[in-house]
N, C-alpha and C positions, 0 to 999 in steps of 0.2 A: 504494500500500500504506500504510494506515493506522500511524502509527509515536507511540509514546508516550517523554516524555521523563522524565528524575527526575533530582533534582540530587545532587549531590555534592561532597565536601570535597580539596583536592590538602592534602597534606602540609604543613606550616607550613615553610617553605624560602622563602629568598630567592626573590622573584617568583610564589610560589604565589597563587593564585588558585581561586573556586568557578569551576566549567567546566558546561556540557551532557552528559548522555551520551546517545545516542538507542539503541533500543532497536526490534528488528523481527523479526514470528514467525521459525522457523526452519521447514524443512523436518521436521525430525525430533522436531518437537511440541515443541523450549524456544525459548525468545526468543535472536534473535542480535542482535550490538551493532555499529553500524557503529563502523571506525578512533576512537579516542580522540585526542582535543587537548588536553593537558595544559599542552603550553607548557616550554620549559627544556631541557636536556639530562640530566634525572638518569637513570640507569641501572636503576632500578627506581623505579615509580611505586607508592604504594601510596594504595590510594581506600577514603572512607568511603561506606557502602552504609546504603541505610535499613533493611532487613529481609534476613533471609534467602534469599529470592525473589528480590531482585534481587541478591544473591551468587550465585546457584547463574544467572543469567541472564547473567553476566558470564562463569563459570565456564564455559558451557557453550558460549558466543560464540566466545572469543579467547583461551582459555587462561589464564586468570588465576586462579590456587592460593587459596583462600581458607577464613580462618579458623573454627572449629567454631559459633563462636558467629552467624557470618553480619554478622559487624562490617566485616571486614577482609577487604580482596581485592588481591590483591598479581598486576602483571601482569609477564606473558612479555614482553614487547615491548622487550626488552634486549638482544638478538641484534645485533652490529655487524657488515656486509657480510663481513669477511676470515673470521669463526665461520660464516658459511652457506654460504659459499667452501669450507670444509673441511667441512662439514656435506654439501654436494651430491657433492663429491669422497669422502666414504666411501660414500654412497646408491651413486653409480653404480656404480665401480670394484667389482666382484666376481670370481668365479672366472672370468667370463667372457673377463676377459683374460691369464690362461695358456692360453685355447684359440684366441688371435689366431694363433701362428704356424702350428697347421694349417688356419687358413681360409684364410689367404695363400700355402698351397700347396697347396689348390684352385685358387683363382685364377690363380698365378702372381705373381710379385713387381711387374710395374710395373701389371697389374689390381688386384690387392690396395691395393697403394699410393696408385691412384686411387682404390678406393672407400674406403679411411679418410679420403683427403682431401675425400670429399664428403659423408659422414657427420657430419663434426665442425660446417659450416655448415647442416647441416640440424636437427641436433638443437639447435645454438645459436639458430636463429631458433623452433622449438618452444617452449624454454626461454623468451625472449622476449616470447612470443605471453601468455603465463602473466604474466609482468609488467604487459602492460598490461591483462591481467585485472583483476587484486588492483587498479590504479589505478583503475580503471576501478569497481569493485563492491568496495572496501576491506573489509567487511563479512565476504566469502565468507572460507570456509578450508579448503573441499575442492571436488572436482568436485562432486558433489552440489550442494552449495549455489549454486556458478556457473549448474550447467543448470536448477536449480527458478528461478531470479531469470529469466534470458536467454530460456527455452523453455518452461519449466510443468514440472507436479509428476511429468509421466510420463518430461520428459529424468532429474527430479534422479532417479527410481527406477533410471533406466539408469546415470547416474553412480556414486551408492550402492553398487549392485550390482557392476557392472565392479571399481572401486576397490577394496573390500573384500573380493573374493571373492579380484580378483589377489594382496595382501595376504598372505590367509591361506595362500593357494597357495605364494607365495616363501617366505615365514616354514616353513611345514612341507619345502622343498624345504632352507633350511637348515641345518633341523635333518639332515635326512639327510646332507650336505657334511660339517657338524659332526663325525656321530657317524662318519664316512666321515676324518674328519683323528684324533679321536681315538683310532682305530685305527691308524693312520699317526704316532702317535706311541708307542704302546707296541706296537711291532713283534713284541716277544718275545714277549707275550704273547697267547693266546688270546683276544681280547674282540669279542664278537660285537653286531650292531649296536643289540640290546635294552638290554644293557648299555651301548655306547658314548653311547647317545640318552640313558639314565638319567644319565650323569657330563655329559654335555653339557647337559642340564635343573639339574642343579644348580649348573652353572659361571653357568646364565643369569638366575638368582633373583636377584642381587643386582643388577646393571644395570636388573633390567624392572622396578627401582624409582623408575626414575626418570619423571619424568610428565608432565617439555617437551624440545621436540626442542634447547631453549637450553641444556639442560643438558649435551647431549653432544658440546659443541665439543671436549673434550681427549680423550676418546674417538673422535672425529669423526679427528684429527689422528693419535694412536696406530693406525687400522685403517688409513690409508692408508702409514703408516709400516710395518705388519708385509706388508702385499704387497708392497710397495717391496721390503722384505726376503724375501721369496719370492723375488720375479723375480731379486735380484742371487745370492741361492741357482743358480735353474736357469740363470740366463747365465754364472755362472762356469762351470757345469759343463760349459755349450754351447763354453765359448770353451778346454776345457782343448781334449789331443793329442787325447785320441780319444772324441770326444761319444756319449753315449748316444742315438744317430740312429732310435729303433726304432720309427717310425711307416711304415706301409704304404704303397706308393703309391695313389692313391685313384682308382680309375672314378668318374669323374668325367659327372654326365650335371647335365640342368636342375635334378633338385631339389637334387642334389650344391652346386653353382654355387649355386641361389637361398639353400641353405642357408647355406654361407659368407658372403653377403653379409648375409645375416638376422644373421649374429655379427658382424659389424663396425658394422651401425645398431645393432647392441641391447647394444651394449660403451657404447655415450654413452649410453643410456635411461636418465632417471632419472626422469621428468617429473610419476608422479604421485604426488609428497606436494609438488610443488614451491610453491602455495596452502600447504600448513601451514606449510612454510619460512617464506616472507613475513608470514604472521602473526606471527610471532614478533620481526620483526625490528624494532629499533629508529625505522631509516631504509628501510621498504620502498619507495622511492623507486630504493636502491642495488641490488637487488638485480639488474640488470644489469650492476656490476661483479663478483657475485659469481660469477654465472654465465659470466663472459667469462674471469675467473680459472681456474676450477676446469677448466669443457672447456678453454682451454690447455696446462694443466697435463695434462689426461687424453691431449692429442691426443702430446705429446712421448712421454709412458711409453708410449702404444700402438705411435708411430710406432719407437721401439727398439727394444722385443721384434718389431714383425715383420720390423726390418731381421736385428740377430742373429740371432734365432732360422733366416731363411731363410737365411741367410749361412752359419750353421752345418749344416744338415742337410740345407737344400731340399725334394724332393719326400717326404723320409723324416722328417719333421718329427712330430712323436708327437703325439696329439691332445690331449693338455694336457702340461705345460711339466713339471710334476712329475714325470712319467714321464721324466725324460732323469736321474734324483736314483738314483745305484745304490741296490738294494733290500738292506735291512737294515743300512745307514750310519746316521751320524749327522748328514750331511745333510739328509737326508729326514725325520730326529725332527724337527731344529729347525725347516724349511718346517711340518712338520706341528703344532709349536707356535705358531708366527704366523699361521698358517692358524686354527688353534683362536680365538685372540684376536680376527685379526679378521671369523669368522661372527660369534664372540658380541654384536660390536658394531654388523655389517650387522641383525643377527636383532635386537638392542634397538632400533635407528634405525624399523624394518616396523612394530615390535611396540607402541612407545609412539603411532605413531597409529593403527593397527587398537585398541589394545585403550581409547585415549581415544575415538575412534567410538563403538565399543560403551559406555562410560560415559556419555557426552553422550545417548545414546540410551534408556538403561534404568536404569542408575545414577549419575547425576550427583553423589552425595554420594562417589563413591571422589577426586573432582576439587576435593576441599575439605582444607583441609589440618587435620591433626591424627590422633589416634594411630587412630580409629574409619575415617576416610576412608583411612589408610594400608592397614589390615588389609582394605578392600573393593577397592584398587586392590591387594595383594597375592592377591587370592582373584581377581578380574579377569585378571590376564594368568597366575594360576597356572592357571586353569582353560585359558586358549587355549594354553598352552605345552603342558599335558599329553594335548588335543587332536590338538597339531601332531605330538608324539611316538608319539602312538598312532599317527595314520595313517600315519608312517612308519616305522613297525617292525610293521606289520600287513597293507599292503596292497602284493599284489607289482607292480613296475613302475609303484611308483607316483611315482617319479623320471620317470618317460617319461611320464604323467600329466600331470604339472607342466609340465613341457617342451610339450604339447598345448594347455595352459588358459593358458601362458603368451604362445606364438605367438596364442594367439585373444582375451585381456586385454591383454598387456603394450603391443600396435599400437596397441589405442585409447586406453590410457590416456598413450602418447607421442607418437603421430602425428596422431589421429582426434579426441580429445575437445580437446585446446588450439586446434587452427584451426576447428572447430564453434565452440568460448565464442567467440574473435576475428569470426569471421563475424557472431556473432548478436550482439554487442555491434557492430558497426558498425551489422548492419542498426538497430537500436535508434536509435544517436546521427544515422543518416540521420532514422529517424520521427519522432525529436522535432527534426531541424531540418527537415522537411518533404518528406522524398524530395529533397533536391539534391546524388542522389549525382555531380552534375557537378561541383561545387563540392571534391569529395573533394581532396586533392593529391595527386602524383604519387608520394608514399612510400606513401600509403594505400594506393592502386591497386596500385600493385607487393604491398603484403603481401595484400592480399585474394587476388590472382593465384595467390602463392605459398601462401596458405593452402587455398585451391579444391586445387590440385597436391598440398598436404603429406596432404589430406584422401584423395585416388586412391591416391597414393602408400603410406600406410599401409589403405587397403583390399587392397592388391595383397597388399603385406608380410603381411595378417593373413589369405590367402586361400592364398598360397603356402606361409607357414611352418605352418599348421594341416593343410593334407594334408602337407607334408614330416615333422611331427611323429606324424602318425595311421601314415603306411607305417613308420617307425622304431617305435612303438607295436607294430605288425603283425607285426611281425621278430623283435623282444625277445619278445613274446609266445610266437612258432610257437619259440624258441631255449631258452626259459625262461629268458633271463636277467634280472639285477637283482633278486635276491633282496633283500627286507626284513630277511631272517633272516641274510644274511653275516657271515660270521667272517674274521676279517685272514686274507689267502691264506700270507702267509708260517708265521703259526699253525697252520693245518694241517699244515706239514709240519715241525713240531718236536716 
């Protein structure tokens, strides 16, 4: 691939120096820029650019914010491993783990226990596989860009697609949580979910201004601090005399079972923004300490609530943890106010690379910095927010929707599309050293192994969970439940 280079100026700073920057198409019609060599350890690099054109090339590449005039391009690459440690830890962690303790009585407790324990090194080596991506192809910063380099222009349209659709699908899923907590906060009052999604959209205007994922380390930290606060919410309530036990015993058959296990792989899923993560980061080198931190951390808080939780209830274990919080307390406001804080900051984490996608693609000056670039990256994610709201206060079940497109996106963009990049970057580093895959070493061999298995393994998962998600579709449908239009149940009867 043909690559053009242009020079540039580092900052006048002890040790500064003119450097290279190289420069190569993108998939999505601008120029990407491989990893920058500055040289130093400053914490923000800021580079003089000759025109416009190669500001808005910079801009579009690697996140780098830059000036109206097209002088000045200031990069993201400031992110230290422990910010992307709590950056992957607010990504993952969602609603999904207050509904750990009724998977694990599906299962039963030392099944359960076994598959959390085998969840956490599978998604760890996923996570991984992604690292030596970004080593491997410095340049990429989404799937997309990975499968056009690795496979041709028809993987990156699969990439693209998958990524982005899943995106918009989660983003609109948490709006509905949202506007579903916001009512669970104001209990007394009648507020039905049009309105709830309306205060929930205006809580989220000031966050989806932000325009790199560096910017959301103390937000990053705060969202995993207000679940934290959730769960110590419904585990006190689990551990008082007499727990709120009101979950059903469940007939339990195959899709029951595969289901459960589908919530304990897809409690660790974070995998794909995990490329924009590394872009951002100073030493994306580290980013294997980051990810070794953060699933640690996720595997302890999983591994507690399913001990308590079954400890407390067993097979009556209620299908999310919030439900054990007596109704019309002041309990259950305050979950529903940490809840509130942290969708706003899962839903800004989706939102700030769906809606830079879409920028990099169609409006690249919203990703320029100054008052004119602010007002087009405010019109940019106000247009996909009011999108996301519409669909979810308009179309019924369409929470069970999400739940369908997710079982059929989410596998690939965690299981399926990181050991395909792994795969075809070997076969690659085999073709330019001449097919001596004998020559491989024995770590190599084992993760090729393991990536062939991770690739079956998330076709099963994305073949299982998509009819497990289409009969539940099927049900809610013939039941009419999941109305768009709900109003807080306790408000009805005041």
């Amino acid at each position: 691939m043909a690559r053009s280079r242009a020079r540039h100026s580092a900052p006048a700073a002890s040790g500064a120096r003119d450097e290279l920057l190289t420069f190569r198409p993108s998939l999505v019609g601008l120029p990407s820029v491989a990893r920058l060599s500055l040289g130093g350890e400053t914490s923000t690099k800021v580079l003089l650019v000759s025109s416009a054109d190669d500001a808005r090339q910079l801009t579009a590449a690697e996140g780098f914010l830059v000036s109206a005039d097209g002088r000045c391009a200031e990069s993201s690459h400031v992110q230290p491993w422990p910010a992307t440690a709590a950056l992957i830890v607010a990504e993952v962690v969602g609603t999904g783990v207050l509904g750990l303790g009724a998977q694990i009585s599906v299962l039963g407790l030392p099944a359960g226990l076994l598959i959390l324990c085998l969840c956490y090194p599978i998604n760890l080596f996923a996570s991984l596989l992604l690292s030596h991506i970004h080593q491997a192809l410095p340049g990429v910063v989404t799937f997309g860009d990975a499968l056009g380099e690795l496979l041709g222009p028809r993987a990156a349209c699969w990439g693209y697609g998958v990524l982005y659709v899943y995106l918009f699908m989660t983003m609109t899923n948490y709006m509905i949580v949202l506007s579903d907590s916001i009512q669970m906060v104001l209990y007394w009052i009648r507020v039905c979910r049009p309105a709830a999604g309306l205060v929930g959209a205006l809580l989220l205007v000031p966050t989806n201004q932000l325009r790199s994922l560096s910017g959301l380390t103390w937000l990053s930290a705060i969202s995993f601090g207000t679940i934290l606060g959730t769960l110590g919410i419904c585990i006190w309530e689990l551990l008082g005399d007499d727990p709120n036990c009101s979950g059903e015993v469940r007939q339990a058959g195959f899709l029951q079972y595969a289901g459960a296990v589908s919530g304990f792989v897809f409690a660790f899923a974070g995998q794909q923004i995990m490329l924009e993560m590394q872009a951002e980061m100073s030493q994306p080198s580290d980013f294997p300490k980051a990810v070794y931190l953060a699933f640690s951390l996720l595997f302890v808080v999983y591994l507690i609530v399913c001990i308590l939780s079954y400890n407390a209830c067993g097979d009556g274990t209620p299908g999310e943890l919030l439900l054990v919080l007596p109704e019309g307390g002041g309990a259950k406001s305050v979950a529903g106010m940490l809840m509130v804080v942290h969708l706003i900051i899962s839903y800004t984490i989706l939102q700030q690379v769906f809606n830079r996608g879409l920028c990099i693609a169609f409006m690249p000056g919203a990703l320029e910095q100054g008052p004119r670039a602010s007002a087009k990256w405010f019109a940019v994610t106000s247009c996909s927010m009011i999108a996301c709201v519409g669909l979810a206060v308009s179309i019924p079940l369409f929470q069970d929707i999400v739940s369908f497109t997710g079982s059929l996106l989410s596998t690939q963009c965690s299981f399926i599309i990181p050991p395909v990049l792994f795969l075809a970057a070997k076969r690659r580093q085999s073709q330019s050293e001449g097919g001596q895959l004998s020559a491989a070493s024995l770590a190599d061999k084992l993760a090729v192994g393991a990536s062939v298995g991770l690739v079956v393994m998330g076709g099963c998962l994305m073949i299982v969970g998509t009819i497990s998600s289409l009969v539940v579709l099927a049900e809610n449908l013939r039941k009419g439940g999941n109305s768009p239009l709900s109003c807080h149940a306790l408000a009805n009867s005041i």
